[in-house]
Each structure stands twice: as C-alpha cells, then as structure tokens.
N, C-alpha and C positions, 0 to 999 in steps of 0.2 A: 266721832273722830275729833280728836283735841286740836285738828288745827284748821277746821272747817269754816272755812270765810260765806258772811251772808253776802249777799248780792243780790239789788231787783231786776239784772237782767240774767235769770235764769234759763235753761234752756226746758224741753216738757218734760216732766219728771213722772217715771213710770209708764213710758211708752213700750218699751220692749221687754220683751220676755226671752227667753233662751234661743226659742225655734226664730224670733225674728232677729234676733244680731248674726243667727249661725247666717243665715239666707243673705243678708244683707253684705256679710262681709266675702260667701262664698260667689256673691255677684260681679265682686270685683275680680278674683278668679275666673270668672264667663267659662266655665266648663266646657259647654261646646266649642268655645272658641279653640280652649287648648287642645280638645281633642281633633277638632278639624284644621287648625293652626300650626299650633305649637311643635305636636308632638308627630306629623308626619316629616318637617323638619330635621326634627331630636334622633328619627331613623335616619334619615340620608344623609345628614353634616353629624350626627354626632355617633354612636355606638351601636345605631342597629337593632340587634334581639337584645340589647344590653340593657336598652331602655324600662323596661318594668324593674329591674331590679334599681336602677337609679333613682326609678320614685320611691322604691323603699329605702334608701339611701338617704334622699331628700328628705323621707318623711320625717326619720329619726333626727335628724339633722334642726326640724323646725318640730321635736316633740321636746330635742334641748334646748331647744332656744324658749321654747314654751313654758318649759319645767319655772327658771328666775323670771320668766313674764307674767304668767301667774303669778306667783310668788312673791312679788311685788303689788299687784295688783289688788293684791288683798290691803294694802298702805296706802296705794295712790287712785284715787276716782277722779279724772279730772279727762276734761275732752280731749285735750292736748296729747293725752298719748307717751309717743318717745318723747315730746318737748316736757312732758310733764316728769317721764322718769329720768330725761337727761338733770334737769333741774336740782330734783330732790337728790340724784345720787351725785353729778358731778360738779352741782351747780349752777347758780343761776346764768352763767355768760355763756356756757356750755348746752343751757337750753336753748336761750335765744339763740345759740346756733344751727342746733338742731329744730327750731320754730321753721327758721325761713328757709332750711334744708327740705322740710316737709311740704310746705309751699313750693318750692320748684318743681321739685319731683313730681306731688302729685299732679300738678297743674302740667308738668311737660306729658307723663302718662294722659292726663284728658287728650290734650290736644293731639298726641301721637294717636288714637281713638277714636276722636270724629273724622280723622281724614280715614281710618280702617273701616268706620262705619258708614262713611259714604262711598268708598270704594265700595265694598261687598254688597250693600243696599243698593248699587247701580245696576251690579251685576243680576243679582237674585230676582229683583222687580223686571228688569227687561226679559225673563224667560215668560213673564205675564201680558208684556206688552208696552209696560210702563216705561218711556224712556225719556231718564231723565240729568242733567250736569250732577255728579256727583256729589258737588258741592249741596244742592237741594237739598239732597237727603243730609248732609251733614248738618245741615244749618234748622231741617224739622227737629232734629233729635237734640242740638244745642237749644231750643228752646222750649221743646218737652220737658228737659232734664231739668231745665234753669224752674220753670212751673212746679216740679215736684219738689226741689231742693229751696224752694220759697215757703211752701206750705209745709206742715204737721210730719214731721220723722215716719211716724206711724202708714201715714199713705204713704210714702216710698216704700217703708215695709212689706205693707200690703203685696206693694205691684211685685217688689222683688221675691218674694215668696212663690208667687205664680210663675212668674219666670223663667227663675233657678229650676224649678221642680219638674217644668216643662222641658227643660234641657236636659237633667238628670232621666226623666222620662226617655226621651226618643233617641237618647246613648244606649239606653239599657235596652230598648225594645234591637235597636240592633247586635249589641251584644250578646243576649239569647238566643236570637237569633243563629248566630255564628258557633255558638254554644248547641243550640240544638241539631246544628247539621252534622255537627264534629268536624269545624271547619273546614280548610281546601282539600276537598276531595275526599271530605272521609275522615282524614288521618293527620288535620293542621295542631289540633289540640294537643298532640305531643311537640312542647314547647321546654326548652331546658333552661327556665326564667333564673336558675342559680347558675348558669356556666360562667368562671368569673374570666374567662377568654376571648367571650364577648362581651361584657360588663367593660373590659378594659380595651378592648377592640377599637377602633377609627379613633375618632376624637370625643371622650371622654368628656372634657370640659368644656366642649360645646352641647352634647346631653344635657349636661348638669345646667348649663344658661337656660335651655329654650324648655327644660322641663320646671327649672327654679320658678319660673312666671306662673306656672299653672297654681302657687301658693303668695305670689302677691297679693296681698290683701288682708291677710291671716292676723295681719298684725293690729288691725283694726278694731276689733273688741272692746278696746279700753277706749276707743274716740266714742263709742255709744255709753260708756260706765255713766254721763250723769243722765242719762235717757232710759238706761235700765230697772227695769224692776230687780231688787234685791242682788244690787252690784255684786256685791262680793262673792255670792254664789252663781250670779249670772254670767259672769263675767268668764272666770275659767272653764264653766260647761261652756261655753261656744267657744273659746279658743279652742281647746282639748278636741273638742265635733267637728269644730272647721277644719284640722288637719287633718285627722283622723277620714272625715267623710273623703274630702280630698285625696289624698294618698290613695286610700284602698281602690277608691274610684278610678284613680287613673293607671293606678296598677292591673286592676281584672279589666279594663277598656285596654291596653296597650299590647297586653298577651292576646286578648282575642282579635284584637287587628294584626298581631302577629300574623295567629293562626289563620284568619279569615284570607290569607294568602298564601300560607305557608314560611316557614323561618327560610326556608332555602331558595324562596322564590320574591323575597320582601324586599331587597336593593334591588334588585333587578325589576321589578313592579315601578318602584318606586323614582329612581331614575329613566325610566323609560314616559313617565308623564312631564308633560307640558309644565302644568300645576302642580305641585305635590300637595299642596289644600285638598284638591279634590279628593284626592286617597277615600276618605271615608264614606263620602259620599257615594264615591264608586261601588263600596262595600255596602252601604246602605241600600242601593239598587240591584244590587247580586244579591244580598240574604235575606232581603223584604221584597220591597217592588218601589216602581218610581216616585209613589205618592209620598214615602215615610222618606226617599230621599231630598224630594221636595218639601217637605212642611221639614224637615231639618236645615234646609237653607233659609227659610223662613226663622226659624227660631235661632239661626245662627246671629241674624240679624237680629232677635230680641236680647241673645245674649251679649250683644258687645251693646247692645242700648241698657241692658244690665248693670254693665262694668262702666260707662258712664255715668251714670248715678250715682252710684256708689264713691268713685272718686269724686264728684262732685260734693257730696254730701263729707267727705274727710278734707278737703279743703276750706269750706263754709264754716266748719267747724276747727282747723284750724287757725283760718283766720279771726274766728271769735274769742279763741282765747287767747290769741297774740293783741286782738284790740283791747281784751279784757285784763290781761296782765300789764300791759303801757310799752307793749315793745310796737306797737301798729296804732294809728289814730282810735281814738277813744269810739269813734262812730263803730265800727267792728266788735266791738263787745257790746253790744244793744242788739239785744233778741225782740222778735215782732213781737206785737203786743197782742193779738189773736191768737198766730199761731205758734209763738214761742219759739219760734225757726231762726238760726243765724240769717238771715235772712240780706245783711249787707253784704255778707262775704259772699255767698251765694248771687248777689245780684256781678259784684265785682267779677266773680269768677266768669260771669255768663257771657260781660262784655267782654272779659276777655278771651276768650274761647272764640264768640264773635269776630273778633281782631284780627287772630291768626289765621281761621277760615277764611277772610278775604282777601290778607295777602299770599295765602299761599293759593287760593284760586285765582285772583288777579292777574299772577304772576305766572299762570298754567303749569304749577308745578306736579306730581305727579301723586294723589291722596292716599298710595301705599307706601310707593317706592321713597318717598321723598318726606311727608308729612308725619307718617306714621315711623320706618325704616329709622330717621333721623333722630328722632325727638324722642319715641317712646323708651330708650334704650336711656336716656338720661334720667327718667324716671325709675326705672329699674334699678341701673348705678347708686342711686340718692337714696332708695329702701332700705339696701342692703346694706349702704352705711351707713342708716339711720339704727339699725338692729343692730348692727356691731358694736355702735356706743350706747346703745340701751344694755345690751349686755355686760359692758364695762358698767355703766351708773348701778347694774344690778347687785354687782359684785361689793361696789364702793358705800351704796346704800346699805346692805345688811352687817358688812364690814363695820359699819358707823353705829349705826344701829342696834342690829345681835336678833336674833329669832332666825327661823328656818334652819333645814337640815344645810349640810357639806355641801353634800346633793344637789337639790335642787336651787342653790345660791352660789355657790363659786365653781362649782368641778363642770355641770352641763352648763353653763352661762359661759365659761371659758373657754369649754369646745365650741359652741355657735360661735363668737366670738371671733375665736382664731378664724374660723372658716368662715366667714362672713369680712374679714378682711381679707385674705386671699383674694377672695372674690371679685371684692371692690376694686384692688390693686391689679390683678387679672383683666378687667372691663375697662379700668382708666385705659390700660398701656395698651390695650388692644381694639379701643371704640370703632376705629378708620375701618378694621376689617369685619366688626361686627354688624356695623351700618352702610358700608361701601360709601363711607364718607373718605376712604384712603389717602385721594389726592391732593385735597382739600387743606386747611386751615380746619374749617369745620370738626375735623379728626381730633383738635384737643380743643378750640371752642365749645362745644357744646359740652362733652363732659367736664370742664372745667367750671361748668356754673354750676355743680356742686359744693367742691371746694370754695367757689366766692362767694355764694350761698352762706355757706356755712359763718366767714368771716364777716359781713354785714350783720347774719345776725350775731355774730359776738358781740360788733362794737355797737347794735341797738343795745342790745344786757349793759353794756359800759356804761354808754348814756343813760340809762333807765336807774343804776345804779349811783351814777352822780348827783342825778335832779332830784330820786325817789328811794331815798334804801330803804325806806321798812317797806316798799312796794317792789322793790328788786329783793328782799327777801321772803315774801311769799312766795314766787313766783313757783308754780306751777303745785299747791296747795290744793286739800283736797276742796272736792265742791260736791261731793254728792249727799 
C-alpha cells in the first residue's frame, strides 16, 4: 500500500483469521440475547408473524451496506474503522467527528450492558441460591472484561469463539426441537413468513429498531483489519459471514418461535406474560426439558458477557487510534509492550465503566429499567449514524478515486445510506418513547451527545489540523 505509515506502536499483527473476527464481532450481536431479548419484544411492540421477514429485510439492507464496506476496505486497513473511512472519503474533520462519535456510542452501549448483565446475572444465579446486589455481578464482569481487553486480541478470541458457538448451540438445540414436533400441536409449522399484511401489520418500525440490534456489531470487521491475517481477504469473508450467519439465524429461530406457539395464538401468549424475555425460555422448557432451559439462562448470561468484550475491545481500539492520529493525548496510541494490546484505552474504558456502576448503584437506580433502557439506545442512535456517513465517505472515496463497479460503490452504499438516516432521524425525535425517558429533559439529553460528539470531534480535526497538517493529512491512513 503506497500510503502505509510505519509506527513502533503497532498493534499484534496476524492474530486473527476469518472464523475468529466472524465470532468476535457476531459477540457483539450476543445472539441469545436477541433471541431471548430482542425479538420477543419485535413480536408484541412491533409486527408480530411479520417479524422473520423483517430480518430478511434487514438482512439485505446491511448486505448493502456491506456490498461499498467491503469495497473499500480492500483501500483502507486501519483500526479506526468508520473514523478511518470517514477520513479518507470525507475528510480529515469529518473523521475526527465520526472518532469521538464512535467513542460515545460504543462506551454508552457498554455501560447500557453491564447494568443488563447484572440485572439478568442477579436473576439467573438466585434460581441456584446465589443472592446477590446486582451491581456484584456487574462490577465481576467490568473487570473480567477489562483483564481480557489488556492482554493478547487473540485470548479474547479464544473465549469469544466458545461462547458465540455455545449460544448458537442451545438456540438450535431448541429450534429442532420445535422443528421435530411440527410445532404447537402438530400443525405450528404452517407459518406464512411471506404474508406482507403482517409484515406491515402493528408497528413496523419498531420491528425494524429491536430487530436492527441483533446486527450491531457487524460493522466491526475493519477495527480487527490490522490484527488480521491477510486483511484484504479476511476482512470481507467475515463481514459477508457475520450477516449472513446472523440473518439466516434469526430468521429460521423467529418462524419456529412463531410456530412453537402457533401464529394465531403468539400475541396472545405473549401479552398474557409478565416478562416477555421469558417467552423462549418457556419454549425451551416445553420442547426440551428444564435442564436445556436452565443452562440457556446460564449462557444467556455468558452471552451478554460476550457483547461486553467485544464493545470493549472497539473502544480500546478506538481510542488508540485517536491517540495515534493526535486527535486524543499521545499516551492512547502506545500499545503494551508484551502484549501489543491498546491497552491504555482499555485501561480508560475499564475506569470508566467503573464510574458509571457506582453511581448509578449509589443512587439505587434501576440496572435494566434505568441503566441499560436509558443509555444503550444512544449507542444504537450513534452506529447507525456512524454507517450512514460511512456510506456517504464510500460514495465520495471512489468518486475521487475511480475502481469498483456502479454497484457496489454508489447505487447499494446510497440505499443503506438513505435508510440508515431515516433511522437516525426516527430515533432522535422519538428517544423519550423508546426509553420511557418521556417526561424528562433526558428525552433530548442523551440523544443529543451524538450530535455534540460529533462536533468536539470536528473541532479536535480543526486543532490537529492547525498545529500538525501533514499529521491532519494522514489521518486515518492505512496501517496494515
């Protein structure tokens, strides 16, 4: 690559291979989460039987966004990610805005995470006996994570592979399940997953939000490009797998939770529980037995300790290359000298993660309704407009440039694009009712530090650009 900057704080080069970026970034996704989570939700607020075709919807949706993400990605290897294709395609002030955009987000996602995972980790452990402040278990797995995301990419890899697989595992074993009885009563399996009457049925766009998350993370690929072996090839197989596995996944899991009720007996199930989480569970006890619904509350809890790591490990690594580019103190771009691990941003992240666990347990505030409800939803907001101007820098980069098809550089980069601003503009103006932050201030507070996210970091690029311009035009160069 002709515009390859050396540097001695490198991150460990050739750690990952295809199966471990798929794993690592499908962690962030937490699978079981969204199937025990997300998606019994996406039935009672949002469309119902409509739901499996909306992940095909969805899927396509993030295989255009995929099509100029790839496509790029074959030009830019840099950890940075969207900060590196905002850069190259729209500029350097436009990355540092999208830098400290990816910093909020992904760090308000953490923290919206360890209050879900000491909630649920409260719950799970006292059916054993274990009874303990919520907050414990949040505060074990803040510095589990922080331990992993110190040392070697490669052990995070590791654990997330076992994981993931383990999640994918004890879905499917229920799935078949439900599959081999011919679901509820016989006769659930006749499901009309194309009727588009139910596709457009109750609230449509709330589907599309609480199914959109079960693909957060996807975008991820490129924050491992200088950790991967043979980027350029690494890189698009696991994006291309991560959707792909995803979609299909939540597609044939969502029909047969249909059917493992029935299509004409699934609001009505469904509304009539206390919890609507439990939903699967319930089914995992009806088409197996209590053990495989048990060791699935167990790995529900390993899966959202999954999805903390993962955002962990995209944070560490963005803040190293915002220290390594001169938009964040120089300390941030110095990788450990052992384990070659970002390892200050990582430490940064840990205290703060720290932070927020105490006051919001200080404060006895509520570690779903409040911690998680609140915060995780700003991180969401911040992705999806971190994609929508990656698809714009996609557009402006080949533009400038020249290579690749119509195709996959301006016509699907332009659909994601539009729809990925919709989105954002949809989620700003409607945060108060998505988080039951209504009443509140909080209702444009919190989504509003995206936008001021964004503008901070432009005017770091400004400054970086005044002190240092042949260092404000590298900026987000490749490194692999």
């Amino acid at each position: 690559m002709s515009d390859f900057i050396e540097t001695g704080n490198r991150l460990r080069r050739n750690s990952l291979g295809v199966v471990a970026v798929t794993f690592m970034v499908i962690s962030a996704a937490a699978p079981l989460t969204g199937v025990a989570g997300a998606t019994p939700l996406a039935f009672l607020l949002g469309n119902g039987t409509g739901v499996p075709l909306t992940f095909i919807l969805l899927t396509l949706v993030m295989l255009a966004f995929a099509a100029g993400y790839v496509a790029m990605s074959r030009h830019v290897i840099n950890a940075g990610a969207f900060y590196a294709y905002a850069a190259r395609g729209l500029g350097g002030s436009w990355g540092g805005a999208v830098s400290i955009i990816a910093l909020v987000a992904y760090n308000t996602m953490q923290f919206g995470l360890i209050g879900l995972t000491g909630g649920i980790s409260a719950g799970v452990f006292s059916q054993f006996g274990l009874i303990l402040d919520w907050w414990v278990y949040s505060l074990i797995a803040v510095l589990l994570v922080g331990i992993l995301g110190y040392r070697q990419v490669d052990l995070s890899a590791k654990v997330m592979v076992v994981l993931v697989a383990l999640e994918y595992l004890v879905v499917l074993i229920v799935d078949f399940a439900i599959l081999a009885a011919g679901g509820a009563e016989g006769q659930g399996l006749a499901v009309d997953i194309f009727d588009m009457s139910a596709f457009t049925s109750g609230s449509l766009t709330a589907a599309i939000l609480f199914c959109l998350g079960s693909f957060i993370g996807i975008e991820a690929t490129t924050i491992y490009g200088e950790e991967a072996r043979d980027p350029e090839r690494t890189i698009p197989r696991a994006t291309y797998l991560s959707i792909l596995m995803i979609g299909v996944f939540f597609f044939f899991t969502t029909w047969l939770m249909i059917a493992g009720t029935g299509a004409d007996k699934l609001m009505e199930t469904l509304g009539g529980l206390e919890d609507p989480t439990a939903y699967f569970f319930i089914l995992a006890e009806t088409y197996t037995n209590p053990t495989v619904s048990m060791v699935a509350g167990l790995l529900l809890v390993s899966s959202l300790f999954a999805a903390l790591s993962a955002f962990h490990n995209y944070i560490a690594r963005y803040s190293y290359v915002a220290g390594r580019d001169g938009l964040l103190p120089e300390a941030f771009g110095r990788t450990h000298g052992t384990h070659q691990s970002p390892h200050i941003g990582s430490v940064v992240q840990t205290i703060g993660a720290l932070a927020v666990l105490a006051i919001f347990a200080g404060l006895g505030l509520d570690p779903i309704l409040n911690l998680f409800t609140w915060i995780s939803q700003v991180g969401t907001l911040g992705v999806i407009g971190m994609m929508g101007l990656t698809s714009l820098s996609v557009i402006a980069f080949f533009a400038r440039q020249g290579g690749g098809s119509v195709l996959s550089t301006k016509i699907l980069p332009a659909i994601a694009g539009l729809v990925m601003a919709a989105l954002f503009v949809f989620i700003f103006a409607t945060y108060g009712d998505l988080t039951g932050t209504t009443g509140g201030a909080l209702r444009w507070i919190l989504p509003s530090l995206i936008p001021l996210a964004g503008v901070v970091g432009f005017l770091l690029a400004q400054r970086l650009k005044a002190a240092d311009p042949e260092r404000f035009a590298r900026m987000g160069m490749n490194q692999g």
